[in-house]
Residue, then its C-alpha position, 0 to 999 in steps of 0.5 A: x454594050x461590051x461585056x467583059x469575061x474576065x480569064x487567066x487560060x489563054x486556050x479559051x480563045x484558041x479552042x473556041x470555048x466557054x465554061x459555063x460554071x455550076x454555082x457550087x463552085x463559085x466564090x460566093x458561098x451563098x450562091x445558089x442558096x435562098x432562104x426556102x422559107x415553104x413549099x407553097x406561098x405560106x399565104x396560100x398554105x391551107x385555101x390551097x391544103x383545101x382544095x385537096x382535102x375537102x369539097x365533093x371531088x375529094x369526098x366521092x373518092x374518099x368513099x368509092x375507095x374507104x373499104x379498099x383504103x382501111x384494108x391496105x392500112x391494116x395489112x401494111x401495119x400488121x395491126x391487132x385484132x381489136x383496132x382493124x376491127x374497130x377500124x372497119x366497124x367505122x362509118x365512113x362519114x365518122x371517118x371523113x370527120x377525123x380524117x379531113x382535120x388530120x390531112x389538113x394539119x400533116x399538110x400544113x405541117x410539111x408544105x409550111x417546113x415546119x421544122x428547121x431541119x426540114x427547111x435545111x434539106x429542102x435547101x440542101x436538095x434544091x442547091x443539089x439539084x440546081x448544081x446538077x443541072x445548071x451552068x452561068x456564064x458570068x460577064x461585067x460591064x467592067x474592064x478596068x476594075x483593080x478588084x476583078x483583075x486581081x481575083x478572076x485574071x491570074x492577079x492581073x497576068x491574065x486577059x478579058x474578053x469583050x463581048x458584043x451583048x447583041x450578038x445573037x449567041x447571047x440570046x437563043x430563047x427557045x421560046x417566051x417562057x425560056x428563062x436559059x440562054x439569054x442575057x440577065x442583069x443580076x440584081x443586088x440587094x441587102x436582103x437574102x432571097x427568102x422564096x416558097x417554090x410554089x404559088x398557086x396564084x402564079x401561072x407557069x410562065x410567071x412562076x419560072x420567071x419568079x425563081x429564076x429571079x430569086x435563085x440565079x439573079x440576085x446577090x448580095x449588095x457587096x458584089x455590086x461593083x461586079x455589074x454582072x450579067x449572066x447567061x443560064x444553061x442546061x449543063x446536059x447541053x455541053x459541047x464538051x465535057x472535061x473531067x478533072x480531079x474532083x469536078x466537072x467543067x462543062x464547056x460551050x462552043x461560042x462564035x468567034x465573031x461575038x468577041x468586039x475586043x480582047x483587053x491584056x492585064x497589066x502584067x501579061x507577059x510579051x509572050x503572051x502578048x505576042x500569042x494573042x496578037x498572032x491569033x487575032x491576025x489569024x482570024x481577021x479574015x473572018x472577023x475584026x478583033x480589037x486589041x488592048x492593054x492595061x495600063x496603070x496610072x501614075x498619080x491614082x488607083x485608076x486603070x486605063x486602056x491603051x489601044x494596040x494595032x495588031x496588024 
């Protein structure tokens, strides 16, 4: 299967290099942007809130460490006189009675995001952090499609890409459980992702999948006709780093023979034309670059594909 990268910057094919965007900087503002509806699956909220908070496990270090525990408290509160009195004066087992309940329901409070406004920062921070640490490569099975053209190729001035989705720089899994460096079908659905980030019931493996899922792979239905397929890296992992005014662009090598064909906007200019037919003779002695041009139908809102030989 070709997969196609739609460009306006002719240099990304001389200086051999791919960006790989964080998801901030994208065009759809709600990239990047699930619902966090817990920290934990609300299902499993308090068997999971008990396995912390009762049984002999938690009561063997609640009463090897209570005196050390009610000192701490009653220093690091300055508290009267009458109430750190009382306090020590409690029997640890009267205190495991208050305590339990009481742990149980800050728990249930803070891992159920109780609040609105607990929920707002916990998605502020998990777009922030997938931001700092995440770049996509986006590719279409589309070449002909007006919309993309016009929105990611200079308004039709620019070129595309066709990429061969079986060259082994689209999958460099690191191991089974790497969800980065390889091909990922994005799936488009009416309903927002709505994710807790842990389930207890999940393996490792399964709950990295499961995110990867909900947070970089899904979109709404109204981008579907993109047919996107995307490629997740470690930003820390660039080649190359370029700063500009208000971003950084964090950039790839790629090999020159995962590219089956590179495909000209229907208004590139013959300069441009010319630029891009010298550089595929250059390198055909390494690899076979086919070359084609768009061109507009005469009777519809269709685009067609006109093959160039540019040897």
């Amino acid at each position: 299967m070709i997969l196609y990268k739609y460009l306006s910057r002719f240099e990304v094919l001389t200086s051999g290099m791919l960006r790989f965007t964080q998801p901030g900087s994208f065009n759809d503002p709600f990239e990047v942007t699930p619902h966090i509806d817990a920290l934990v699956e609300r299902s499993k909220i308090t068997s999971f809130g008990e396995t912390l908070f009762t049984g002999s496990n938690f009561e063997q270090e609640f009463f090897a460490h209570f005196g050390q525990n009610i000192d701490q408290i009653i220093q690091e509160h300055n508290l009267p006189a009458e109430i750190s009195s009382l306090l020590q004066s409690t029997k640890p087992e009267d205190a495991l009675a208050i305590v339990q309940p009481l742990l149980m329901s800050i728990f249930n409070e803070f891992v159920g995001l109780e609040s609105e406004g607990m929920k707002e920062q916990f998605q502020d921070t998990l777009q922030k952090d997938m931001n700092s640490r995440f770049g996509l490569l986006c590719l279409t099975e589309k070449s002909d499609n007006e919309l993309m053209w016009s929105h990611y190729a200079d308004s039709h001035k620019g070129f595309a890409i066709g990429f061969k989705s079986d060259h082994p720089f689209f999958n460099q899994r690191k191991s089974e459980r790497d969800q980065t460096n390889c091909l990922q079908k994005v799936i488009y659905n009416n309903r927002r992702p709505s994710l807790a980030l842990v389930n207890p019931d999940l393996s490792e493996e399964e709950a990295i999948t499961t995110l990867v899922r909900e947070i970089f792979l899904k979109k709404s239905i109204k981008w579907k006709y993109e047919k996107e397929w995307r490629i997740i890296k470690l930003l820390n992992e660039a080649d190359l780093v370029k700063q500009i005014p208000g971003e950084q662009i964090y950039l790839f090598n790629y090999p020159i023979d995962c590219i089956d064909r590179i495909v000209l906007g229907a208004k590139c200019t013959t300069t441009q034309k010319i630029e891009v037919i010298n550089l595929i003779k250059d390198k055909a002695e390494s690899t076979s670059i086919k070359l084609y041009e768009c061109i507009l139908d005469r009777t519809s809102y269709k685009i067609g594909l006109n093959e160039i030989d540019p040897l």
